[in-house]
N, C-alpha and C positions, 0 to 999 in steps of 0.2 A: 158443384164442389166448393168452389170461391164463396159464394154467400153461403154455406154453412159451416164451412172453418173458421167465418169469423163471425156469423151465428154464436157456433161454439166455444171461440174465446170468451166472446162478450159473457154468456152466461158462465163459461167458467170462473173468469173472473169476479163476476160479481157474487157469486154461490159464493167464491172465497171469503168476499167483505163482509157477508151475511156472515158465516163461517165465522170469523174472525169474532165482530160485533158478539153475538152468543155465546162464544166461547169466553169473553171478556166478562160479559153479564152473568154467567154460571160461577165463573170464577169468582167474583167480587160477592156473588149469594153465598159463595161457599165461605167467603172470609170473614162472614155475619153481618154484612151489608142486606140492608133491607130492600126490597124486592124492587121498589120505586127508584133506587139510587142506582142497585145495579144496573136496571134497564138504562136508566138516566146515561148512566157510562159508558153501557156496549152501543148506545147511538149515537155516543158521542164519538167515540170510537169509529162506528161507521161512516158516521158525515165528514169525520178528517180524512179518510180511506179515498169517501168520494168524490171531496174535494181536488186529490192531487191525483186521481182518473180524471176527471173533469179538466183539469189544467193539464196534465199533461194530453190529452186529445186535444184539445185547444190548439197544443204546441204543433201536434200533426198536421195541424190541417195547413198550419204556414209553412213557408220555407227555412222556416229558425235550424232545423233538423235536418232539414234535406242534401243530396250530395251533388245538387246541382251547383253549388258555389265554389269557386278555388279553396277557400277555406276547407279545413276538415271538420265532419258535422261531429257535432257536442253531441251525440244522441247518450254515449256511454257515461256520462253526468247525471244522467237520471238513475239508473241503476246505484250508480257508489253514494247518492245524494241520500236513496229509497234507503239503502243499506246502513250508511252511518244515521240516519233519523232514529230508524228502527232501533238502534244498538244504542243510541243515547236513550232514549225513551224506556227502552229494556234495563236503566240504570237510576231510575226512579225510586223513589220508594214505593209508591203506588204500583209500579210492577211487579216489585221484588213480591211484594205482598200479592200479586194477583198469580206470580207462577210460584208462589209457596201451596195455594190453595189450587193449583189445575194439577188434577192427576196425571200423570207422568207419564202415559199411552197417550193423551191426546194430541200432542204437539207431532210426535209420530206417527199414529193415524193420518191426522192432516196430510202428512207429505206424499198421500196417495192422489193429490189431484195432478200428480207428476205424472199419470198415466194418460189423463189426457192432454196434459200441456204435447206428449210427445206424439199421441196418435194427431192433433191438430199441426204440429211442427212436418209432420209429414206428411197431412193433405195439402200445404201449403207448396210443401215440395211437387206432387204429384200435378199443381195445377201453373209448375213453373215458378211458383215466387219466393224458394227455400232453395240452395243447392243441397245436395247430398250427405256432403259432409256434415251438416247440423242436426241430420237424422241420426235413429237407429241404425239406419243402413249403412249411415258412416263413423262416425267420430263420436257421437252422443249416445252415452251412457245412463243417462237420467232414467229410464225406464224403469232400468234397476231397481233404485230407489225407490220408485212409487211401487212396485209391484212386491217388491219387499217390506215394505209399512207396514202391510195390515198382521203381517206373520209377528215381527217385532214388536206389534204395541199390543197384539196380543200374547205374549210373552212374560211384555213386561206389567200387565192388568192381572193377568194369574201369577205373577211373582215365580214364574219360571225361567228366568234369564239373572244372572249376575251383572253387577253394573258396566264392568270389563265388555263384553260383547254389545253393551248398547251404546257405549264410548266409543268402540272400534266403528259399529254402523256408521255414526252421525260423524265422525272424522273421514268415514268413507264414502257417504254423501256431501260433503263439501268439498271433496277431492273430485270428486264425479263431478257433479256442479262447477267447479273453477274450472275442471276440461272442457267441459259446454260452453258455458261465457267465452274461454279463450276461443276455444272455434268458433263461436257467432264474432264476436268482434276481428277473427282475423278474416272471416269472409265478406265484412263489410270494406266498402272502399274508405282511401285514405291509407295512413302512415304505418295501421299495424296490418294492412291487407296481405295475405300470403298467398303463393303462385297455386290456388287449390282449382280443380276444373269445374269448369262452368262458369256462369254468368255470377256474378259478387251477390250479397245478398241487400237489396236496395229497400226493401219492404220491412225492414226494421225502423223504418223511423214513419211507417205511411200507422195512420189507425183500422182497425184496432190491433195491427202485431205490436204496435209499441209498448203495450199495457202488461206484454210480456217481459220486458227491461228493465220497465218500470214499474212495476209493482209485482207479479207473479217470482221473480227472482231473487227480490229482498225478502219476500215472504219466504221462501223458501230457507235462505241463508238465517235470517229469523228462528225459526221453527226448530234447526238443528242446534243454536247458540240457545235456545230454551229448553233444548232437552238435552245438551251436551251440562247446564247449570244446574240443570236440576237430577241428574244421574250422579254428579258429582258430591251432592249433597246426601248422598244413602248411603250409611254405613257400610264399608267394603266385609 
């Protein structure tokens, strides 16, 4: 069970960067970028992805992260670090121009790999190294979201939903998502840990759970800030 939850990360995660990369390179074809440039871009795309998977595994395998020292561990620096990157970089022009040209379903789509971020948050649990509370079974609503993606972006691909309801989604998945965060970080030990039952959660900073902190939840928060900007942009 333990080597295939993180089996499954591992390929989840990286399906993302692929993910990501392509959907960069489709985009930049669609904005009459020629075929060599686009690729040129969604690999470049991928190799900075990979880079800070790379660095941040790196950081696991030391003690930089871990909660073995009186200090409290920096692990939650990764995530707000992933998240503000992401959100400068999304104020580009080069971006602006790449989510004028990504149709408006796919940033939504995407947010269906939330289905397996949570069946893996819960073999983790099953095999002792998640408590409760960061599941479905407890506190974590995320589910939701990915299970609701595929209905939504099809919706909005047949131009059957108003922009009102695809506003409300993606304001209700970053509400969901900030409940999640706050319960993964108040089950870790340290200053914001809350009186929740069971053992802390210490496997957030071991690899590869950490790849979920740090990259899988600023992709996420990502994804909803690209398609909460560009719903905003369709005549009501």
């Amino acid at each position: 069970m333990r080597l295939a939850a993180d089996a499954a990360l591992v390929g989840l995660t990286l399906g993302m960067v692929a993910l990501v990369g392509v959907g960069v390179a489709l985009s930049a074809r669609r904005s009459g970028r020629e075929a060599s440039s686009a690729t040129r871009l969604g690999l470049a795309v991928v190799s900075v992805l990979a880079l800070w998977l790379g660095a941040t595994a790196l950081l696991a395998s030391t003690d930089v992260l871990s909660f073995r020292s009186a200090r409290p561990s920096p692990w939650p620096l990764l995530p707000l670090s992933g998240i503000a990157a992401l959100l400068l970089l999304g104020r580009a022009p080069l971006a602006k121009t790449l989510l004028a040209n990504t149709p408006r379903h796919w940033p939504i789509v995407a947010q269906s790999f939330r289905i397996g971020v949570e069946l893996i948050i819960f073999a983790w649990h099953q095999d002792g190294r998640a408590p409760n509370q960061i599941t479905f079974e407890g506190r974590n609503f995320d589910i939701l979201v990915g299970l609701t993606a595929p209905l939504v972006a099809w919706l909005v691909a047949t131009n059957r939903v108003t922009p009102k309801p695809v506003l409300l989604w993606n304001v209700l998945g970053l509400a969901i998502l900030a409940n999640t965060v706050a319960t993964v970080a108040t089950s870790t030990p340290g200053p914001l840990h809350l009186d929740w039952p069971g053992a802390p959660f210490t496997a957030i900073t071991t690899w590869p759970v950490l790849w979920l902190p740090a990259l899988l939840v600023p992709l996420a928060v990502f994804l909803h800030v690209m398609s909460l900007r560009q719903t905003l942009t369709v005549p009501r």
